[in-house]
N, C-alpha and C positions, 0 to 999 in steps of 0.2 A: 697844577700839582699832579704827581704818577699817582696812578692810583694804588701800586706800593705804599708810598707816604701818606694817600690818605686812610689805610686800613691805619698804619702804624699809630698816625694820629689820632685816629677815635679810639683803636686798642689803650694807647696810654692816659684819653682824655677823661675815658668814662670806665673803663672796664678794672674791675678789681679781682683779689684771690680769693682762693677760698679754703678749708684746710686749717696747717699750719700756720699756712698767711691771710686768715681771714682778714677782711677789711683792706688790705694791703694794694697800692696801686700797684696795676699790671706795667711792670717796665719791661717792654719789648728788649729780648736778650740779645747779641748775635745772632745767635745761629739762627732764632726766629726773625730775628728783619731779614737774613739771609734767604730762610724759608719765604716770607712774604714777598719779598724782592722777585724768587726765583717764580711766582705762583700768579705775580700780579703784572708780569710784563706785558708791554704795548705793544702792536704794531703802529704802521706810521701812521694812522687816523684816531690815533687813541685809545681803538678796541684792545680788550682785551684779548693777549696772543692764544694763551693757555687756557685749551680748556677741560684736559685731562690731567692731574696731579698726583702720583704717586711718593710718599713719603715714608720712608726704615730709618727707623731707630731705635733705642733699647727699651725697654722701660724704664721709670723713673726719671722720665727727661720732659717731662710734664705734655705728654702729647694730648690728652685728652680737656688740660687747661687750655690749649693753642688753637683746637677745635673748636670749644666752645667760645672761643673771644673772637672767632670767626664767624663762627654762624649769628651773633649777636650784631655783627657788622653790618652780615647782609640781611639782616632782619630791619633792622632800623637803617642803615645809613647809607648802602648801596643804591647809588643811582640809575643802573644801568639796565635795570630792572622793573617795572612798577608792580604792586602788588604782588610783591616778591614772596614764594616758596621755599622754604629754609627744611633741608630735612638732613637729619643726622641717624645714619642706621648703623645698628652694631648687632653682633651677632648673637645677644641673646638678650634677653628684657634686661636683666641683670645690668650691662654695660652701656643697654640704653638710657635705663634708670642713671646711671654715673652721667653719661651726658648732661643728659636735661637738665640734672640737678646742677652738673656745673655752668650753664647760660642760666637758670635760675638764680644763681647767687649770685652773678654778675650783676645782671637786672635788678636784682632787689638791692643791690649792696651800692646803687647809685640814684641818686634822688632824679639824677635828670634821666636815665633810660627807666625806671620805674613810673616815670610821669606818664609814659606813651605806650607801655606796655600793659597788659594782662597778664597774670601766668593761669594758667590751669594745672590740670591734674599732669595731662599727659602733651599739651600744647601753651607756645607762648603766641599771642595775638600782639601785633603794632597798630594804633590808633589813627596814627601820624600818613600810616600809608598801607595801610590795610593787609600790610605781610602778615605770615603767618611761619610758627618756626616749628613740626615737630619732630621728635622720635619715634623710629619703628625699629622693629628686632628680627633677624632673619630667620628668627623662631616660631614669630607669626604669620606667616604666612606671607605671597606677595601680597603687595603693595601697589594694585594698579589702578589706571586712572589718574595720577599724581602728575602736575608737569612743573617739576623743583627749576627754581634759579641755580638753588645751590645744592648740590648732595654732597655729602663729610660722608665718610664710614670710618669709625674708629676701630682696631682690632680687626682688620678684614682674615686676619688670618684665621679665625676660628670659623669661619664661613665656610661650609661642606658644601656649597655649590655657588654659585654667581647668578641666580635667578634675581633675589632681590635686588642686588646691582644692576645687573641687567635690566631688568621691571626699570627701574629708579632714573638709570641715568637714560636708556630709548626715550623716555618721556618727556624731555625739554626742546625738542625739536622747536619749539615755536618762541623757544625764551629768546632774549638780544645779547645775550651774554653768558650762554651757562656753563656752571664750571661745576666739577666735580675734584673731590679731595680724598684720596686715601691713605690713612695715614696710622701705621703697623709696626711691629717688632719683627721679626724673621720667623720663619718655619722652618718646617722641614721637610716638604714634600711642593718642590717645583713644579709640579703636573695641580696643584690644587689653584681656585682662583687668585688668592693673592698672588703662587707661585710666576702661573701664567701672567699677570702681570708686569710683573720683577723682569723675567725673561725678556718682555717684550722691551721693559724700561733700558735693560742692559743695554739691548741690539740699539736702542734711539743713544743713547749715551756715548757706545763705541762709532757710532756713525753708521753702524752697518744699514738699517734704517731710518731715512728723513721723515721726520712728522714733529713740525717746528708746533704742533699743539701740545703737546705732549712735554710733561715736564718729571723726569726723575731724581731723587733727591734721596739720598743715601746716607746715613751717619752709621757706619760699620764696615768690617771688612768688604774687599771689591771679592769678585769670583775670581776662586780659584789661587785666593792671596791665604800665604801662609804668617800665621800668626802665634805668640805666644799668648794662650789666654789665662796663663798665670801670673803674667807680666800686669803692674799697676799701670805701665805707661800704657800699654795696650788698651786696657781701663779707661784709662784717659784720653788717650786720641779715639775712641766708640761712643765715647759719651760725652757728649757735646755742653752738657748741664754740670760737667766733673768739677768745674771751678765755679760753679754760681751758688748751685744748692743742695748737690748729690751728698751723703752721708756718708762719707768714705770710709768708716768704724763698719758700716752696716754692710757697705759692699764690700769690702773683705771678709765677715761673716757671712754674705751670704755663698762668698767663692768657697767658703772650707765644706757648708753646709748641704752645696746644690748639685744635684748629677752633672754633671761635664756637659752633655748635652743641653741640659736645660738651665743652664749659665752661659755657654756659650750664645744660644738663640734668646733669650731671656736679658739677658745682663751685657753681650756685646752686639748682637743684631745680627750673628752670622748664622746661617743657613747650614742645619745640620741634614745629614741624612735621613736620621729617625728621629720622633718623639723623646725614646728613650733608648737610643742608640749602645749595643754592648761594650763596643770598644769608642775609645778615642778617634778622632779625626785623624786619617794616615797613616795609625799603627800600625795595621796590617799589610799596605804597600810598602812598610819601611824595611820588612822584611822580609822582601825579594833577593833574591841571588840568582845567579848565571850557573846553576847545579842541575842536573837530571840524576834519578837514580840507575845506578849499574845494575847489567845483570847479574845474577846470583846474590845482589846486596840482602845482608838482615832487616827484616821488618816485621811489622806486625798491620793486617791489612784492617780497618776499620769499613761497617757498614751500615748503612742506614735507607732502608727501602720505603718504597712510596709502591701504588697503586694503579691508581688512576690519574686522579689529577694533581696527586705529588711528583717529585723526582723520588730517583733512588739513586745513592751516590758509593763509590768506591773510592775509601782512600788508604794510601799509604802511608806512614811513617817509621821512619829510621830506627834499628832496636840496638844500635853499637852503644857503648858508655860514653862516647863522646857527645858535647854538645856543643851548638844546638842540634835538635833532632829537623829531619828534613820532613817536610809535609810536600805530597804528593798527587794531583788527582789521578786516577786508574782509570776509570770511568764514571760517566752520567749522563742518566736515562731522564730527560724531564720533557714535559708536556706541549706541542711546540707552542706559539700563541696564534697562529696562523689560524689558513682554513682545515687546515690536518689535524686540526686536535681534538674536531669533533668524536668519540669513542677512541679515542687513542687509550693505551693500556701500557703498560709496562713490560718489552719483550723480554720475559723470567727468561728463553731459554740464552740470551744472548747475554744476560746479567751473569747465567751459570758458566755460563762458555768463558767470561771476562775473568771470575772469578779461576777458573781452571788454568786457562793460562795464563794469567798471574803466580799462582803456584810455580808452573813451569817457569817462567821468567826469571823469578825470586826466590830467595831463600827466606818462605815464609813460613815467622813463628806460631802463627794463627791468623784465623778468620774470624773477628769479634764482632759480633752483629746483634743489632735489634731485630731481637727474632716475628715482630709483631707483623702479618700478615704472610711470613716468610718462612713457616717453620717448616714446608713441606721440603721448599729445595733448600734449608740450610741441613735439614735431615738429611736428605740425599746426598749432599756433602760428606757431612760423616761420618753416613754410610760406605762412602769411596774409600774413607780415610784420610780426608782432608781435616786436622785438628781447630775444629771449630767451637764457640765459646761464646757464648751466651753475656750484651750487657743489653739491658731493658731499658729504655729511654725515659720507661715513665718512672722509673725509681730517680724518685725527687734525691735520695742520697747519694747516687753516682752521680746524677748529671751538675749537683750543685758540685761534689769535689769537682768532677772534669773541666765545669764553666769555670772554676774559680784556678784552676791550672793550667789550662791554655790561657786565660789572660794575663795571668802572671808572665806565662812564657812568651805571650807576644810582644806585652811591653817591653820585660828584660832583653828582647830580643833571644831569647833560647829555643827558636826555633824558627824555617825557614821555609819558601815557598819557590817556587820556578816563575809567578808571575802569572800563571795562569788565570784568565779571564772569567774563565765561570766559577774557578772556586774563590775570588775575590769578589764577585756580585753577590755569591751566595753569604760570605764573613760579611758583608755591606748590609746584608739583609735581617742582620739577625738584631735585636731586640732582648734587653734585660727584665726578665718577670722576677721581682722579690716578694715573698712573704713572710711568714715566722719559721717556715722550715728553708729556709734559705734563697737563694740567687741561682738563677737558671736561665739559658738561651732558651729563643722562642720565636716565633715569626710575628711579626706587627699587632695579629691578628686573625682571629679563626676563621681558614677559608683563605685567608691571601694566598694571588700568583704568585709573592715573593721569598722565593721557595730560599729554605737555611740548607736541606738535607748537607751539601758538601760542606759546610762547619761541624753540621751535627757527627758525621763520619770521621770528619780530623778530631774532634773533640776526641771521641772513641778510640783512633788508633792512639790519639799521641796519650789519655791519660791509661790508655794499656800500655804502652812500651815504655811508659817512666817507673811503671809499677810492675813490670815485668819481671818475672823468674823463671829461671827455664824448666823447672821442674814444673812448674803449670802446665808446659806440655803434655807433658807423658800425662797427668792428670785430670787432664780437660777434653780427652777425644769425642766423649760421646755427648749430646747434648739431652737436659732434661726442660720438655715443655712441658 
């Protein structure tokens, strides 16, 4: 018998649900004997081939049941092992607590695996063969000293480093068979360990690298695959569980209910850029065109200045009544990541020279700037006679109308770009903060490299040139700080 068949076998012989389906025998689904098939292959001596497993899926597809009716296998009935090691780590007590509890219920909820078992608080003991099964959290610390047969990690994506993996799975150097399992929902940050990963699982997938130990197992969009994720079918071909036992009332409530981002990584298993990502997946590429702006064109130049270890960004947009309006970068000044960036600074007199001849270039209706660290040379502007205009980033009430107007405008498509690369890293980088005084762009997090300043400057010009009146000129020469 493969030893596929014999996991399936003990899974369906002894192992029950817990839940909604308490008491219920576990019947191996598809996509899980798929799963076990792909997880328990042989080479030609028998051994097990696989001893790396990575696993993406959504939630609600019962991963965390799949895990525990595994580790309960190799707790009790895996032979390939003696005095077998079972550990299932998740990323916080919380999710390991959810483990344990579900090989807990398994084992009590069957006369014949409770015969041979113990449970404890935080560990299950076998009788029969002296394995031991437990849970740790990668909130406790590492975990060294351990040499598991088996390591599960449920949720690896909440894991802000790969120590305890690391600790976990270095440690069975001595086992005759050890396998490791992980088995997650999608992220959004490809450079994190799950990410790393993923990445790696792609490369073995596409061929580009051989490592027949290695097994990756995917239920969700592929990279770089366009999907509709307002579509049911879509739904349906990501979730694997869509016909067995998924609530399809509750996941279309939770589509109407959930940020875009956190439905799509959540609910289809694709890989978003942010957390809580401002715009849609592609919006903003969609609105590329083959346009530069002319000289002498109207505009209104928006800016948003950094320091030290921000950027500081110049942009343009289009001020004719026609739409859409053109978004443009001017310039930007940011930090490099190299060895140069140790004291690097912001060259003001080059940002002022950028801004001057911009004037010359264009026929510009103003210079609207976050005066915050900048009011020396936006005075000095002024002072020439350059009509410059005052908008404050930290007035929660502009930047919520401007956030809430450029996204409108992107989606509608009412407004355009040339393609440029940095001010499309910077629109990628930006992040939605809500409270009670409304919705506003923002960076990941305080302190991140992954600088917005060229959004935060198009925000500025474009929600000045929609709201533009030219008699704001004549009445906006002088600035008050």
């Amino acid at each position: 018998m493969k030893q596929s068949e014999r996991v399936i076998e003990f899974i369906e012989g002894f192992c029950t649900l817990g839940e909604s389906y308490l008491g219920n025998k576990f019947e191996v689904l598809p996509f899980q004997r798929d799963i076990i098939e792909k997880i328990y292959q042989e080479d030609d001596e028998g051994k097990r081939l696989i001893r790396q497993a990575v696993i993406t899926m959504p939630r609600k597809n019962a991963k965390t049941t799949l895990v525990a009716a595994l580790c309960v296998y190799h707790l009790i009935a895996d032979d390939t092992d003696k005095a077998p090691l079972v550990v299932a780590a998740a990323g916080d007590r919380a999710q390991a607590r959810l483990v344990h509890d579900a090989i807990k219920t398994m084992i009590q909820g069957s006369p014949e695996l409770s015969s041979v078992c113990t449970v404890y608080r935080n560990e299950i003991k076998c009788h029969r063969n002296k394995g031991v099964a437990r849970v740790v959290s990668a909130d406790a610390g590492l975990q060294l000293g351990m040499n598991p047969s088996l390591v599960v990690v449920d949720e690896y994506l909440v894991h802000k480093t790969s120590d305890l993996y690391d600790a976990l799975t270095l440690g069975s150097a001595t086992r005759n068979q050890p396998l490791s399992i992980v088995i997650s929902t999608a992220g959004y940050d490809l450079e994190s360990p799950l990410g790393k990963l993923v990445r790696y699982g792609r490369k073995v997938e596409s061929g580009e690298i051989s490592d027949p130990n290695f097994a990756y197992i995917n239920y969700g969009p592929k990279e770089n695959e366009e999907f509709d994720a307002d579509s049911p079918e879509v739904w349906k071909r990501f979730n694997p569980a869509w016909d067995h036992f998924l609530n399809h009332e509750e996941f279309e409530s939770a589509h109407k209910r959930t940020a875009r981002a956190a439905f799509i990584r959540f609910r289809l298993n694709g890989w978003t850029t942010t957390a809580d990502h401002w715009l849609p997946q592609g919006a903003i590429e969609k609105c590329e065109v083959d346009r530069k702006l002319e000289k002498g064109e109207r505009i209104v130049l928006g800016f948003d200045g950094g320091w030290g270890g921000d950027s500081t960004a110049l942009v343009a947009c289009t001020l004719d009544q026609e739409v859409p309006k053109h978004l443009e970068l001017i310039g930007c000044w940011e930090k490099p990541d190299d060895e140069h960036a140790q004291g690097w600074r912001t060259p003001v007199h080059e940002v002022e020279a950028t801004i001057r001849q911009a004037f010359e270039d264009y026929n510009v209706a103003a210079l609207v700037a976050d005066p915050w660290r900048w009011e020396q040379s936006l005075m000095t502007l002024a002072e020439e006679g350059y009509p410059v205009i005052e908008f404050p980033t930290g007035s929660v009430q502009r930047m919520t109308q401007g956030t809430q107007a450029l996204y409108d405008a992107i989606i509608d498509r009412q407004v355009t770009h040339n393609g440029d690369p940095q001010l499309l890293r910077h629109f990628l980088n930006c992040h939605l903060h809500e409270d009670s005084r409304g919705a506003r762009i923002r960076k990941d997090k305080r302190g991140s490299t992954k600088k917005i300043d060229i959004a935060v400057a198009s925000l500025i010009a474009y929600h000045s040139a929609t709201t533009w009146r030219e008699e704001i000129s004549a009445e906006s020469q002088l600035l008050v700080f």
